[in-house]
C-alpha positions in Angstrom: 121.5 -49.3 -115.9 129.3 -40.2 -116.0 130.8 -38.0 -114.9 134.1 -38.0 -113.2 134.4 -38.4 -109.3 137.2 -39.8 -107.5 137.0 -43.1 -104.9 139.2 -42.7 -101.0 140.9 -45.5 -100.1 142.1 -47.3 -97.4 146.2 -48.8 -98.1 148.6 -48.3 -100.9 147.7 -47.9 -104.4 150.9 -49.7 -105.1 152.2 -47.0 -107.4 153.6 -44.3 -105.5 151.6 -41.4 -107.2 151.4 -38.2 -105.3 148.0 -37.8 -104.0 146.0 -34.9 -103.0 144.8 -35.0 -99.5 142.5 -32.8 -96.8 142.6 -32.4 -93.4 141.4 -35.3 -91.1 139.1 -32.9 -89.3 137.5 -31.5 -92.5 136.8 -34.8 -94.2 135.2 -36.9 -91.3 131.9 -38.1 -91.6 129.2 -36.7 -88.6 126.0 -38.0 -87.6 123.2 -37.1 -89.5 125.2 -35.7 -91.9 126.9 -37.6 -94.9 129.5 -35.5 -97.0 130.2 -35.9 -100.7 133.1 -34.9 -101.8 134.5 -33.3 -104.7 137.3 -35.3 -106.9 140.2 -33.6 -104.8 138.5 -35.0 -101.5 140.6 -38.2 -99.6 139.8 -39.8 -96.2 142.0 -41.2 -93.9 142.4 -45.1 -94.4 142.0 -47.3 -91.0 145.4 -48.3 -91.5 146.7 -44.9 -91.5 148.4 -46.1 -95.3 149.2 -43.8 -98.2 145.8 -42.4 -99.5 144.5 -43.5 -102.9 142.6 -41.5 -105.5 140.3 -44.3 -107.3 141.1 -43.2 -111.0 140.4 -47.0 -112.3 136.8 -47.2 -110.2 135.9 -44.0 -111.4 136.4 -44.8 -115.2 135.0 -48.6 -114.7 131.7 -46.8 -113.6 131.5 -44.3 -116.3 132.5 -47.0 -118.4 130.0 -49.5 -117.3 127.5 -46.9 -116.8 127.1 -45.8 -120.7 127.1 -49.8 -121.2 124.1 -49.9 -120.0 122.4 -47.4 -122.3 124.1 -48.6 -125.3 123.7 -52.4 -125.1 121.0 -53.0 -122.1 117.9 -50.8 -122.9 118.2 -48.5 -120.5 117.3 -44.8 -120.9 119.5 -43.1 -118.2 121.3 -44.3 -115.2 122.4 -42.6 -112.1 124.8 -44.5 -109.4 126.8 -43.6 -106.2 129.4 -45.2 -104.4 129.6 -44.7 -100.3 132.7 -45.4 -98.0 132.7 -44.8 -94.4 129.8 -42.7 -94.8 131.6 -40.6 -97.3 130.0 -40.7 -101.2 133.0 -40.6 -103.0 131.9 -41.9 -106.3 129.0 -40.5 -108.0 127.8 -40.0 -111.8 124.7 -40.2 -114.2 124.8 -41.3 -118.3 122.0 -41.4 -120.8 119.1 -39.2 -121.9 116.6 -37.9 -120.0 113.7 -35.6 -121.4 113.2 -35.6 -125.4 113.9 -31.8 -125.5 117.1 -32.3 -123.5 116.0 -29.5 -121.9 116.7 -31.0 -118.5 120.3 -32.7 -118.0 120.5 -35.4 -116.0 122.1 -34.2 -112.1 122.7 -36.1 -108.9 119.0 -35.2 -108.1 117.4 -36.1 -110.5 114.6 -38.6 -109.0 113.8 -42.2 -109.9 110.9 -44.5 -108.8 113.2 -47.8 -107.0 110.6 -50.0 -107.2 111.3 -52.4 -104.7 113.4 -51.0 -102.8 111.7 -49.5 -100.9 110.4 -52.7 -99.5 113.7 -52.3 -97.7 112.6 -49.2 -95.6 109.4 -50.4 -94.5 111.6 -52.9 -92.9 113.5 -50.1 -90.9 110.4 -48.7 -90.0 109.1 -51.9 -88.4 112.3 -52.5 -87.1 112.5 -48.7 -85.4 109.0 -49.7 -83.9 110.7 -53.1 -83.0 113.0 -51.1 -80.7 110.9 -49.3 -79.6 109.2 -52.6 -77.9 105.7 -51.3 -79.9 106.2 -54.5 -82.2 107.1 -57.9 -81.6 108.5 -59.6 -84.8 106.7 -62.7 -83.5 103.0 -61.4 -82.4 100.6 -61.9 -85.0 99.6 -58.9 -87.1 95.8 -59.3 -85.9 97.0 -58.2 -82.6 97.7 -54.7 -84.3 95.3 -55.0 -86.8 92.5 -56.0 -85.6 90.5 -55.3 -89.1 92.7 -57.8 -90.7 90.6 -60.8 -91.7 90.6 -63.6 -94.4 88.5 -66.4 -95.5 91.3 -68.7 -94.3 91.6 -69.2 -90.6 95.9 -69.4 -90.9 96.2 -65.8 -91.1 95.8 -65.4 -87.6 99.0 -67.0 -87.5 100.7 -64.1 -89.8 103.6 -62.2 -87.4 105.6 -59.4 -88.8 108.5 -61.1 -89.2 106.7 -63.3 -92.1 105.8 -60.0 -93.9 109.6 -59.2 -94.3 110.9 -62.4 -95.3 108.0 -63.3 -97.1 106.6 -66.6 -95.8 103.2 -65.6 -94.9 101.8 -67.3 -97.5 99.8 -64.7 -98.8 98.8 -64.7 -102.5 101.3 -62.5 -103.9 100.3 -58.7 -105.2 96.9 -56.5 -104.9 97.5 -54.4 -107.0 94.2 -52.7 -108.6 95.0 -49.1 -109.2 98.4 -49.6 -108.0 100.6 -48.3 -111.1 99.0 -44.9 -112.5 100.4 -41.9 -114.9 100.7 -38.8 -112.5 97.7 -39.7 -110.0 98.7 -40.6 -106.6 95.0 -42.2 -106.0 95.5 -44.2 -102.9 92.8 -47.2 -103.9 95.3 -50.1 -103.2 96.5 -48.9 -100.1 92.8 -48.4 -98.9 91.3 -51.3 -100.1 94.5 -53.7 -99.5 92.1 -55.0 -96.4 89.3 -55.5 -98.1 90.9 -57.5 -101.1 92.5 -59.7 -98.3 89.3 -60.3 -96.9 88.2 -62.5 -100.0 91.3 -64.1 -100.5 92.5 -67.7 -99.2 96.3 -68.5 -98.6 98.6 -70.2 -100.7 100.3 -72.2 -98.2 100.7 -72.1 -94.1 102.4 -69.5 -92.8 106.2 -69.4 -91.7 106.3 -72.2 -94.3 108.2 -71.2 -96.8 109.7 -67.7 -98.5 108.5 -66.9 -101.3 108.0 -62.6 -103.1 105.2 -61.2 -101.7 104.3 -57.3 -102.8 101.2 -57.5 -100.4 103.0 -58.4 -97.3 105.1 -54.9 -97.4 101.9 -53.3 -98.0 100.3 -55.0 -95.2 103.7 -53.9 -93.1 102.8 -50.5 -94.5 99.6 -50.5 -93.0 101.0 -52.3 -89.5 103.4 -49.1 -89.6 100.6 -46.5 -89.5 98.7 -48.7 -87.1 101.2 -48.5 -84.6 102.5 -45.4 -84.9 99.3 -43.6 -85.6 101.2 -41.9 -88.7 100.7 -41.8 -92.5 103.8 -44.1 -93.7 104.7 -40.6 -96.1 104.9 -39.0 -92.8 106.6 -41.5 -90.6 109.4 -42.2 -92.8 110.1 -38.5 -93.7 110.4 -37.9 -89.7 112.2 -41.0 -89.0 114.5 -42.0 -92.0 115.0 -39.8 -94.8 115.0 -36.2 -92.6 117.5 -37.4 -90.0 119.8 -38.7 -92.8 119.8 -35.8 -95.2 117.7 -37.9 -97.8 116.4 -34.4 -99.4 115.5 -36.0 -102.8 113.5 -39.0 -101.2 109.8 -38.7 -101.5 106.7 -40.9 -102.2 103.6 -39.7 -104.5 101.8 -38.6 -101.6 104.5 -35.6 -101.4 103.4 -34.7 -105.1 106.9 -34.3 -106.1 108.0 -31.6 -109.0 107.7 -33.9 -112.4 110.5 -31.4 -113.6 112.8 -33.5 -111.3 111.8 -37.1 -112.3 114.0 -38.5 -114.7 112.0 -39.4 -118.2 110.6 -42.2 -119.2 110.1 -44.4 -122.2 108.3 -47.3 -123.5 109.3 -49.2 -126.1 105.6 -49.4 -128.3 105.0 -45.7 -127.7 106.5 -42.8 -129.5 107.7 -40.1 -127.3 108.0 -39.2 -123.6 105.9 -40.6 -121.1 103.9 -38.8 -118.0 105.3 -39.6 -114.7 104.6 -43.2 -113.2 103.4 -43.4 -109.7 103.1 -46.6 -107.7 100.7 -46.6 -104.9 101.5 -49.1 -103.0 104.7 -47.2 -101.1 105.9 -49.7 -98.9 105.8 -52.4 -101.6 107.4 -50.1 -104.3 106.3 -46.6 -104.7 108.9 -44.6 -102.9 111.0 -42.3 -105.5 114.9 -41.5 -105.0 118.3 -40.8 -106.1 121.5 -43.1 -106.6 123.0 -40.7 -103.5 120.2 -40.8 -101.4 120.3 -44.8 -101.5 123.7 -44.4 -100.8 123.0 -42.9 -97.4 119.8 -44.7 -96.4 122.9 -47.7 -96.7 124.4 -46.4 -93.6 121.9 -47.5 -91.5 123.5 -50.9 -92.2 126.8 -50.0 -92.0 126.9 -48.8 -88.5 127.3 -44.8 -89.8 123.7 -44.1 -88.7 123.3 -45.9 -85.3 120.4 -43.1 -84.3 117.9 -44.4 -87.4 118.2 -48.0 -86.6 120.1 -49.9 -83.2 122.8 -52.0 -84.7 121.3 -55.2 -83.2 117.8 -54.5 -85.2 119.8 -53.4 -88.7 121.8 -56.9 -88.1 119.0 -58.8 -87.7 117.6 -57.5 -91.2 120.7 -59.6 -92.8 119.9 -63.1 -90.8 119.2 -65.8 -93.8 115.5 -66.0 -93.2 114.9 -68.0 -96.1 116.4 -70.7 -94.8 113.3 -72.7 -94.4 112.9 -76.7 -94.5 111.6 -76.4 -98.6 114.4 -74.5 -100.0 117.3 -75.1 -102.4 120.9 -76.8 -100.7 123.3 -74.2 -100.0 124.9 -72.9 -103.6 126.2 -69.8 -104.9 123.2 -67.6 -105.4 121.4 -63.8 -105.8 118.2 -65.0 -104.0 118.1 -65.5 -100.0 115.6 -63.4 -98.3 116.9 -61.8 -95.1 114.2 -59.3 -93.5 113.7 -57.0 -96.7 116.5 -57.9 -98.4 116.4 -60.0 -101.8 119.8 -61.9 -100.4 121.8 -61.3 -97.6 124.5 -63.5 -99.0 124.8 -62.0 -102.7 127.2 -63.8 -105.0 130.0 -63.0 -106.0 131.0 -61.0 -102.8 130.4 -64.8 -100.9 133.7 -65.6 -103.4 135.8 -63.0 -101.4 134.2 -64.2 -98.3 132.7 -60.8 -98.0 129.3 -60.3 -96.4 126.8 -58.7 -99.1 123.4 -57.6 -99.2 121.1 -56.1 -101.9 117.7 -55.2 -102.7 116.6 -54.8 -106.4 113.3 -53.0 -107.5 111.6 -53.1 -110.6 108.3 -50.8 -111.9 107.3 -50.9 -115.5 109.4 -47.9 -116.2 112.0 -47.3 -113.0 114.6 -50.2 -111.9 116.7 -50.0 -109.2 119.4 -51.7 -107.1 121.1 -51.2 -103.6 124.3 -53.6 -102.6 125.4 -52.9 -98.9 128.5 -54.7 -97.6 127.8 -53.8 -93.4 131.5 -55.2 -92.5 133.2 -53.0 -95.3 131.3 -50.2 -94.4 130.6 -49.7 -98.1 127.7 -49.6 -100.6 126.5 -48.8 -104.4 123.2 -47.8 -105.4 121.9 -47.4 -109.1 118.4 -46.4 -110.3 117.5 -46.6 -114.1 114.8 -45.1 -116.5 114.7 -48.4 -118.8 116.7 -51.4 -118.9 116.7 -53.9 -115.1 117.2 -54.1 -111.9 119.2 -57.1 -112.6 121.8 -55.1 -115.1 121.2 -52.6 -112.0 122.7 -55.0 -109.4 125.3 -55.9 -111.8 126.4 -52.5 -112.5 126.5 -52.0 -108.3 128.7 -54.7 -108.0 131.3 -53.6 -110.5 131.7 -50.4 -108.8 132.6 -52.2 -105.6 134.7 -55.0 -106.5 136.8 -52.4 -108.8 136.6 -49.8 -105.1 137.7 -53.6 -102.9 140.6 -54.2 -105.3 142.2 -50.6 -105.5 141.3 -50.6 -101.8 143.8 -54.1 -101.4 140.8 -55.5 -99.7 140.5 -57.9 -102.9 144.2 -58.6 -104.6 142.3 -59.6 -108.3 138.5 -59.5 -109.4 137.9 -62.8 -110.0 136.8 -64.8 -113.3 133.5 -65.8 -113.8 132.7 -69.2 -113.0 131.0 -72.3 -114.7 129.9 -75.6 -113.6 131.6 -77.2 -116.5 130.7 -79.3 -119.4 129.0 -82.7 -119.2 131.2 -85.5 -118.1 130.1 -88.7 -120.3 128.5 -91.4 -118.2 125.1 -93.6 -118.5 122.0 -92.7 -117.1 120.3 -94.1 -114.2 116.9 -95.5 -115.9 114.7 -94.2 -112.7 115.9 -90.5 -113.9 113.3 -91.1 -116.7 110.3 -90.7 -114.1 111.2 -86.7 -113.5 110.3 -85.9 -117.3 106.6 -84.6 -117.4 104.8 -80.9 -117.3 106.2 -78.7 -114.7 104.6 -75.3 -113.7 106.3 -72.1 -112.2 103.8 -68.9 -112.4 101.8 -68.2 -115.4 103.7 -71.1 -117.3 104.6 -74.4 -118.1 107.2 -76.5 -119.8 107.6 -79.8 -120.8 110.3 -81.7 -119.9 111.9 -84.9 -121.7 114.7 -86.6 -120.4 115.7 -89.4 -122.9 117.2 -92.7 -122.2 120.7 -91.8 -123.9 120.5 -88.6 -120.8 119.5 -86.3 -122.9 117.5 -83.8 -121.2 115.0 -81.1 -123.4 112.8 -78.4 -122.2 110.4 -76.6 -124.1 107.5 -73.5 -123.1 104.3 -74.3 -124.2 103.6 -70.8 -124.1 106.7 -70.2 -126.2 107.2 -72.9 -129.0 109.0 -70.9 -130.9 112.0 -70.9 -128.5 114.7 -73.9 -129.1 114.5 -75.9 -126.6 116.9 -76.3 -124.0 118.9 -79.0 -124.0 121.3 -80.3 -121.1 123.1 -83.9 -120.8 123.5 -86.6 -117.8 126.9 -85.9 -116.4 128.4 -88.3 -114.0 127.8 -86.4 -110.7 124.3 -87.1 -111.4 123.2 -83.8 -112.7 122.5 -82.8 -116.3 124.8 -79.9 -117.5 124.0 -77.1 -120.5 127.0 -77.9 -122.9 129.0 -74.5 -122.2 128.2 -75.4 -118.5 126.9 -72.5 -117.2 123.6 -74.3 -116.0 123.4 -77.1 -113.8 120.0 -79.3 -113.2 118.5 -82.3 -110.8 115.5 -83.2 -109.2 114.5 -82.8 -105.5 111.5 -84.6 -104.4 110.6 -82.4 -101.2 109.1 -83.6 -97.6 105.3 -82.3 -98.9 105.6 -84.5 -101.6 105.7 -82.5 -104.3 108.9 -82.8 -107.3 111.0 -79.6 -108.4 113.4 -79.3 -110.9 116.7 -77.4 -108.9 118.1 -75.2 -111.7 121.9 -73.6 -111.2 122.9 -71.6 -113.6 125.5 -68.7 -113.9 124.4 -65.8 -116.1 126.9 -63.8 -118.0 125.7 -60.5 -119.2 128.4 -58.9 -121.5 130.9 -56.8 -119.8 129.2 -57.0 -116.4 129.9 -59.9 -114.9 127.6 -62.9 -113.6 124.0 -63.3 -111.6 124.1 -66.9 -109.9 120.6 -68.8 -109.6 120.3 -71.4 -107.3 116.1 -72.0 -107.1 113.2 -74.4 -107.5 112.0 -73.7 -111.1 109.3 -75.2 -111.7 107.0 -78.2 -109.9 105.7 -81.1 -111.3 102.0 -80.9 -112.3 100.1 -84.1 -112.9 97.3 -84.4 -115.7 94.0 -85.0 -115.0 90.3 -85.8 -116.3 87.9 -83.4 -116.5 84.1 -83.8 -116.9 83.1 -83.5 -120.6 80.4 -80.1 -119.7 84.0 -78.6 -117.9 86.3 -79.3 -120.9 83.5 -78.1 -123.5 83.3 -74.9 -121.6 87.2 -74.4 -121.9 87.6 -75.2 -125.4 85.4 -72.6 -126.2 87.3 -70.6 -124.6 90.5 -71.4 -126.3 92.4 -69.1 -127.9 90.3 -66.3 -126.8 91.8 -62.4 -125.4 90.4 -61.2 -123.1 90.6 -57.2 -122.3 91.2 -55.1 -119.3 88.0 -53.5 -118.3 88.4 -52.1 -114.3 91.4 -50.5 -114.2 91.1 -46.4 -113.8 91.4 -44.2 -116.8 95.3 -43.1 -115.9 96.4 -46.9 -115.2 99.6 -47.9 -116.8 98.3 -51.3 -117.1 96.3 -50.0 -120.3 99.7 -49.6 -122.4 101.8 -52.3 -121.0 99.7 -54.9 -120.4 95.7 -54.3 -122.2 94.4 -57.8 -122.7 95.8 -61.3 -120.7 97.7 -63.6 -123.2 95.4 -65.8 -125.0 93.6 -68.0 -122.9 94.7 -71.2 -124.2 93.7 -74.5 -122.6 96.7 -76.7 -122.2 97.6 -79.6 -125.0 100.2 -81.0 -123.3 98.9 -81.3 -119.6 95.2 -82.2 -119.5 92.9 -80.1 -117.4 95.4 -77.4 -117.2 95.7 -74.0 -118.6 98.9 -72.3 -117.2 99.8 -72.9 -114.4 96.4 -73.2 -113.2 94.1 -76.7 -112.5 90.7 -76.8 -114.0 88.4 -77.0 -111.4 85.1 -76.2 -113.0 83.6 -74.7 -116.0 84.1 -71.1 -114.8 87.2 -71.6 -112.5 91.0 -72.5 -112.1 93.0 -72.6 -109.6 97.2 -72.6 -109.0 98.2 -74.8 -106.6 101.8 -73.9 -106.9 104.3 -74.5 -103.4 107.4 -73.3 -105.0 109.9 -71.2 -102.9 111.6 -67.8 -104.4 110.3 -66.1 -107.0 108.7 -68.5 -109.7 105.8 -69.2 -107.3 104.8 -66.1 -106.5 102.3 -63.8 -107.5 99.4 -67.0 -107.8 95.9 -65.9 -109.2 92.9 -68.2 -109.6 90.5 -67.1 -113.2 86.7 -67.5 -112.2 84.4 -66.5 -115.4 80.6 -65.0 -114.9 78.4 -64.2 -117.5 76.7 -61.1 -117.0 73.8 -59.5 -120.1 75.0 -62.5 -122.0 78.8 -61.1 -122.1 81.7 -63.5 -120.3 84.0 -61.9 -118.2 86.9 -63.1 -116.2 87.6 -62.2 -112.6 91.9 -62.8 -112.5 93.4 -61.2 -109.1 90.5 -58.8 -108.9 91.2 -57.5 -112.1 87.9 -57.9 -114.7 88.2 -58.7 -118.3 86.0 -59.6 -121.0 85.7 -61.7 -123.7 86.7 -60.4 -127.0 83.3 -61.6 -128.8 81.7 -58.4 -126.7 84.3 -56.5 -128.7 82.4 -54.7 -131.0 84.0 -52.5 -134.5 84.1 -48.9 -134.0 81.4 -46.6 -136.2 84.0 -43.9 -138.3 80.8 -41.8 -138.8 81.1 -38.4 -138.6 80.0 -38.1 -135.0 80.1 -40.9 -132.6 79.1 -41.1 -129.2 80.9 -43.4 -125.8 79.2 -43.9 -122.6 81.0 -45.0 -119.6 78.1 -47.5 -118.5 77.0 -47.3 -114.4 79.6 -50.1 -113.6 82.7 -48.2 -114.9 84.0 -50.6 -117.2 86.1 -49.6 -120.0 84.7 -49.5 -123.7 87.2 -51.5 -125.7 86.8 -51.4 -130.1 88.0 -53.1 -133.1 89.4 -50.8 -136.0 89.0 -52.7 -139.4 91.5 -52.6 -141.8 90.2 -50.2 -144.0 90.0 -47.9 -141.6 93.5 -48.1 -140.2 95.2 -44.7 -140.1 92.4 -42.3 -139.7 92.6 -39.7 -137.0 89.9 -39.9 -134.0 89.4 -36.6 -132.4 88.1 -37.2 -129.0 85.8 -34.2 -126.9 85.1 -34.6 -123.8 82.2 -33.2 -121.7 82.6 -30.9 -118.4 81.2 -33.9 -116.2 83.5 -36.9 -118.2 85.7 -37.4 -115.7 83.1 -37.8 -113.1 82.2 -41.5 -114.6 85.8 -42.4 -113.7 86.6 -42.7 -110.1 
């Protein structure tokens, strides 16, 4: 997560170097038409000051840029820089195909994940203006189809699918991440799946990531407008800004122009990835085109969005009764956005926004600052959209400072090592087993204020350990992390982690969030606990997903199920609730409660399966070895399941050479 472009300023580089410059009249943004300039190019600054040619930004990027695909596991990277609605910064490192047939360009295409969460909120918003939606009506008055088997989604308005407080489960996603197939399952059946679900908590609540929400605003988009969402944002957004190299799988879009992709297990380039849920994440783009689908919040492209309904997109939403005090942070959901107060731009007082987007294979990462008029974009093949974000906010703190907006970039910060003092004795009631999604850790806070945590689910990891200091907290000994205890208004306990993270020559994420609640132990019957044990320790393998599914090389089988040592009628996250179910009854705000998924088991010809978010599994004793004869045969059975085998050791490394007949592919849907 380059080549050489050149940055226009706004004041005095300081140096008296003769710049190049253009005529004002030829170097003026329009609307609806965003200019990029070659590295000769300048712009008038507001203060009518010497122009400045951004020789340090441009070699920071490139500099930073090859970082990431030397030291942060990241294939290629492409990034652009926009001022005033000029790009003036723009550049690409890494590999793309294995033949290096096909250099990496400016248009070259990458899935942002994410991202694109943030224009399904401009296309609610446009229909906002247009006084077709009220952010505050509930969705069932538009979607009348929308039903669940809990009574509070009546209560779901629009506005909680952007800032994600309707307390829906989390992500739908059956079918959803493919290899070159743009089936539309997910989106079609996104109703249906709702249908049987419960929520997680009432809505308005509380914030916390939501993937089906944005599909569910997909949906309230076509509902309204009586469009396909390919459609309406083509006519709407990317058309009238220029955004040539923005499309969705729906458009089929030329795999020659995708940048390549790479997994770490398999040898080789990958297929294309396509993620059907658009509005959640499947829109594909470049680093420029982000660039100018940022002026819509910058005030350069007033005739996409009103100002008043692009501001309102930045509003702290999050801002809910259970959330974190106020602290320097990457998290704080506006409409959309991922934070609308992104650290460390808050340092310089500067407003900041961003939006990050993550697929298996594509990352991506958009940083606006409206009141600068400025933003950076970066998509990736590989690495994060974290090292993504990072990478953003280089390229415009090095563009602030030659700009004189900034006078130095600042050092990172800590919270400082533990100050010796004794430990309250009622701090010894927060240690116990506390659960965030899919995990849980145990923490042990001693009576000398030493504090420990260790994963069950990881017990290889040291532990972490941080000591009592004597503003009450308990500090990591380089102090970069910071942790206390909130006992919130529903009752439940969280452990408040702070923490700056320092990546290597990009600078620092701050986390301010609820990490994990406390679980309490319980009892179960002694027919519910045999059931689990027998269960223990068991894979179980992916069995419904269609034939082109991504999920079958990233993730095949779920983690062993293990039935929890340390927390008694637990396994995960998830309470025990019967011999064939679990539940999570997780109320934690951000990120680390999102995504919750009860496991119900049925037995069906004598095999166990497990039911987990609508995905089916099976047990591994139905696992059977495969027969190296000389001619095998595989049926797809009626219910479309997957055949999974075992290979024995003796026959490891043989070649299988697999026919298919003319009608195969109509057992898969």
């Amino acid at each position: 997560m380059l080549i050489s472009c050149l940055l226009l300023a706004s004041c005095d580089d300081g140096n008296n170097a003769p710049v190049e410059t253009q005529n004002t009249a030829e170097t003026q943004s329009t609307p609806g038409k965003l200019n990029t300039y070659e590295p000769a190019a300048a712009m008038d600054s507001p203060s009518n000051e010497a122009l400045i040619t951004y020789e340090a930004t441009r070699n920071a990027a490139k500099e930073k840029a090859d970082l990431l695909t030397t030291t942060y596991d990241t294939n290629s990277v492409q990034y652009a820089l926009i001022d005033h609605g000029n790009i003036v910064v723009s550049g690409q490192s890494g590999k793309n195909d294995e033949q290096e047939q096909r250099p990496l360009t400016k248009d070259t295409m990458y899935g942002i994940g994410s991202t694109s969460k943030i224009f399904t909120t401009v296309a609610v918003m446009q229909l906002v203006d247009q006084g077709k939606i009220d952010l505050d009506t509930p969705v069932v008055q538009y979607i009348p189809d929308f039903t669940m088997k809990d009574e509070r989604y009546k209560q779901i308005t629009p506005r909680m699918l952007l800032n994600h407080s309707s307390g829906l489960n989390g992500s739908s996603f059956t079918d959803a991440f493919l290899f070159e197939d743009n089936d539309t399952y997910a989106h079609d059946t996104l109703l249906k799946q709702l249908a049987g679900q419960t929520l997680k908590a009432d809505p308005g609540a509380y914030s916390v990531y939501s993937n089906d929400g944005f599909t569910l605003a997909e949906i309230l988009v076509e509902k309204v407008s009586g469009m396909d969402f390919t459609s309406y944002i083509h006519r709407y957004i990317t058309e009238p800004l220029g955004m040539v190299n923005t499309k969705t799988p729906l458009d089929s879009p030329d795999t020659a122009k995708m940048a390549g992709l790479y997994y770490p297990t398999y040898t080789g380039q990958l297929p294309g990835e396509t993620v059907n849920v658009i509005g959640a994440g499947g829109i594909y783009s470049t680093a420029e085109d982000l660039a100018r689908f940022s002026t819509i919040f910058t005030g350069e492209a007033g005739e996409v969005l009103g100002g008043k309904s692009a501001a309102a997109t930045a509003q702290d939403e999050y801002k809910t009764s259970l959330w974190p005090d106020d602290a320097d942070n990457s998290i704080g959901y506006g409409l959309g956005w991922d934070s609308v107060d992104l650290y460390p731009f808050s340092e310089y007082g500067i407003k900041a926004l961003t939006k990050g987007g993550d697929t298996f294979l594509y990352h991506a990462s958009l940083v606006v600052l409206p009141e600068q008029d400025m933003a950076a974009a970066v998509v990736t093949s590989g690495g994060s959209s974290t090292v993504d974000q990072l990478l953003a906010n280089e390229i415009l703190l090095q563009a602030l400072k030659e700009k004189g907006t900034i006078a130095e970039i600042k050092p990172e910060k800590s919270y400082g090592a533990p100050v010796k003092a004794d430990m309250p004795e009622s701090l010894l009631k927060y240690s116990g087993i506390y659960g965030a999604t899919g995990t849980t850790m145990n923490i042990k806070i001693s009576e000398g204020g030493v504090m420990t945590i260790t994963s069950e689910q990881s017990p290889d990891n040291p532990a972490e350990i941080y000591e009592y200091s004597a503003d009450g907290t308990f500090r990591s000994a380089k102090g970069d992390g910071m942790i206390s205890f909130v006992t919130e208004e529903n009752g439940r306990t969280y452990e408040w982690l702070r923490q700056y993270a320092s990546f290597t020559g990009l600078g620092q994420v701050a986390i301010s969030m609820y990490n994990a609640e406390k679980l309490q132990p319980q009892d179960l019957p002694a027919e519910t606990q045999e059931a689990w044990m027998q269960r223990d320790g068991k894979k179980y393998y992916l069995l419904t997903e269609k034939y082109t599914s991504i999920d079958y090389l990233t993730i095949p089988i779920i983690t062993q199920l293990n039935v929890s040592k340390q927390l008694p009628g637990y396994v995960l996250d998830k309470r025990i609730t019967s011999p064939n179910s679990a539940v999570s009854e997780l109320q934690i705000p951000g990120a680390n409660g999102r995504d919750l998924s009860s496991l119900t088991f049925f037995t069906q010809d004598g095999v166990e399966y497990l039911n987990v978010g609508g995905f089916i599994l099976v047990n591994e004793d139905a696992v059977k070895p495969f027969n190296f004869t000389k001619k095998s045969t595989v049926t797809i059975p009626p219910s479309g399941y997957a055949r999974w085998y075992t290979i024995s050791e003796k026959d490891g490394g043989k070649v299988i050479k697999v026919n298919m007949s003319s009608r195969s592919w109509m057992n898969f849907r």
